[in-house]
Structure formats: C-alpha cells, structure tokens
N, C-alpha and C positions, 0 to 999 in steps of 0.2 A: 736685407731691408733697404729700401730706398727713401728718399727726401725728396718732394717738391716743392717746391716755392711756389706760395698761392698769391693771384692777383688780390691787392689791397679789396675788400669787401665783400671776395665772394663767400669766406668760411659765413657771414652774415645774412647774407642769400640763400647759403644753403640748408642754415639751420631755420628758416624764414618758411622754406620750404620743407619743413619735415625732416631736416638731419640729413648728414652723411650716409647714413642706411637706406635715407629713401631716393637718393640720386643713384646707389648701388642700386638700387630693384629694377630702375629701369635700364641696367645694363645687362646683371647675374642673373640668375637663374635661382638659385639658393645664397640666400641676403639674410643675416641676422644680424638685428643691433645689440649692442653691446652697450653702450654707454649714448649721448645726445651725438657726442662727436667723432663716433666711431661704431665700424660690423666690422663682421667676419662671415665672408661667404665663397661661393664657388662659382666657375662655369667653365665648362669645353675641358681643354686643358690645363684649367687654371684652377687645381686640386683645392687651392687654399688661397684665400685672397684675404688679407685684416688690414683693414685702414682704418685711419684716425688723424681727426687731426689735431696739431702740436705745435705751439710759438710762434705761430702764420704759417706751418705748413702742411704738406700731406705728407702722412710716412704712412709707406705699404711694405706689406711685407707677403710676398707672393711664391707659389709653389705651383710651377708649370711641369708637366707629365711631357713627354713627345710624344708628337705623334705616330701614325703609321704611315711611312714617308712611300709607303708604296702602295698606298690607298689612296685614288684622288681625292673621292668622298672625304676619306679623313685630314687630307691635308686641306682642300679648302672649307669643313667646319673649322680647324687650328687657325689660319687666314680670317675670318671669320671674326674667331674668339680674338684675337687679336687687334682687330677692329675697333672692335666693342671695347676694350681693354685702354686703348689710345682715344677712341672717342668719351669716355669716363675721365680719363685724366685732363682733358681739354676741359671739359666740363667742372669737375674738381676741381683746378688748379687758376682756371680764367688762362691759360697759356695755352697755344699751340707746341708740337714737337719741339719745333726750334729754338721757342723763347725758353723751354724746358730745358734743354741742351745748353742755350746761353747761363741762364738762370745758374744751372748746376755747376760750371764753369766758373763762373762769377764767386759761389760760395766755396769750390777748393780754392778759388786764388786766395779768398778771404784766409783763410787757413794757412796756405802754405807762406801768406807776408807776417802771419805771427809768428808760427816755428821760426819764421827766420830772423825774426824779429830777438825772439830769445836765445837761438842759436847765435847769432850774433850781438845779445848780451853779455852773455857768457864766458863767448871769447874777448871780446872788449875788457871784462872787469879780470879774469884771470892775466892779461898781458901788461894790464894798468897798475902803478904800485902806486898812484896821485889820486885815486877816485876816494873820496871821503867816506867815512864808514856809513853814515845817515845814508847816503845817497846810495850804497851798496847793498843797507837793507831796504828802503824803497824799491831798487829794481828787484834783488830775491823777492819783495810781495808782487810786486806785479807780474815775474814770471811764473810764481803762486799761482796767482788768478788767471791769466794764462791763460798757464796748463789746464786748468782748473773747468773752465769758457768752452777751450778746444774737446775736453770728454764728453762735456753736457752739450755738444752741437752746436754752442754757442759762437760761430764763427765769427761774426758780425761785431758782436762785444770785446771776441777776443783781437779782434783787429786794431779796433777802438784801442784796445789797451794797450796792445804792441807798439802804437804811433808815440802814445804818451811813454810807454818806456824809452825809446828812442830818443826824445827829445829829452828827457830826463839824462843820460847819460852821453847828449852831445855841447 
C-alpha cells in the first residue's frame, strides 16, 4: 500500500468531476467504484489497482504481474501501462514524480522526528531522578498519543506532538 500527498483542492476537483472512479476510467481499462472517494480496477500489468482517498491523501494499493521480458510487444504494452499509471497519479495527486518523491520524504522525516522524539523521552525520563511525577505523566500521554498518531498515518499531528513533548521536558 502506498500514500500520496494530494495538492491542496484537487480531492474537490475531482469529486466535482464525477469521483475518483471516474479520473480512473480515463486511465484503466476495468474501473469500479466502490464508494464517492474510491475504485477498484485493473489494466496491463496492473492485476489490481484500489484507490481511495483519505486525510488529504491517495492511498493505492496495487498488484503488478511482470511481464514477458522477452516479448518486445509485451514489454512496451508494461511501458505503456506504466505511463498511464504515473500520468493518473499526477492527475490524482496535483504533484509530478518529483514533488511525490519530495512529498513522501517530507512525511517519513515527519515520522522519524517523533519516534525520536519519544525515544528520546524515554531515555531522558528513565536517566532523570529530578523530573516531577505530573510532568512524567504528561510526557507517558503524549508518547500515548504519539504512538497512537504514528499507527493511524497520522505523521503530521504526531510531529506536532513530539515538539510539545520536548518542550515539556526541557
């Protein structure tokens, strides 16, 4: 399953436009909608395709076959399918490749300054024998919530949190 970060407006655009499903048809070949904000379809080598989108983003979740690498035929339909596949998600996302690549960068860093955030809660409050008990359950809820942030995808908030923990225990 993958995540992309959609440009501010366009989920509004595209549900304006007949949904998620119908930006699919003019890519897939086989497009079912499923819900306003989400299909499930197919094309080329792309067995299974279900997107939706979720909290401002596009999550896909995709099942590519390979080709027959010793087919030209088959490899430039795969080529092709591929195309079509990256011109959908430009269209989806309002991003090009690169701001996708930026984007997706951008949201593990979000991630990786919480875990460290609360790893180095952790260690802080275990080496301190001065930290007052209120402010030691303060930081356990907010590494709480966290954790909590970082399962539901929630990088962004969980970032947010991690800063106010840290200032909370300096």
């Amino acid at each position: 399953m993958e995540r992309f970060d959609v440009r501010r407006g366009i989920i509004k655009e595209v549900g304006e436009n007949g949904g998620l499903s119908e930006l699919a048809k003019e890519f897939f070949e086989k497009v079912e909608r499923t819900s306003a904000e989400s299909f499930e379809g197919s094309h080329g080598v792309m067995t299974s395709i279900i997107g939706r989108f979720e909290n401002g983003a596009l999550i896909v979740d995709v099942t590519n076959v390979a080709p027959d690498f010793d087919n030209p035929e088959s490899m430039k339909s795969a080529m092709e399918d591929r195309k079509r596949w990256t011109t959908f998600l430009d269209k989806a996302t309002g991003y090009n490749s690169k701001q996708r690549g930026d984007k997706a960068k951008e949201w593990a860093k979000k991630a990786a300054k919480a875990k460290s955030a609360v790893s180095s809660a952790r260690h802080f409050m275990q080496m301190s024998d001065s930290i007052p008990a209120d402010k030691i359950e303060k930081a356990e809820s907010l590494i709480e919530e966290i954790e909590s942030l970082l399962k539901e995808n929630e990088n962004t908030k969980a970032k947010g949190r991690a800063e106010k923990l840290n200032k909370l225990l300096n």
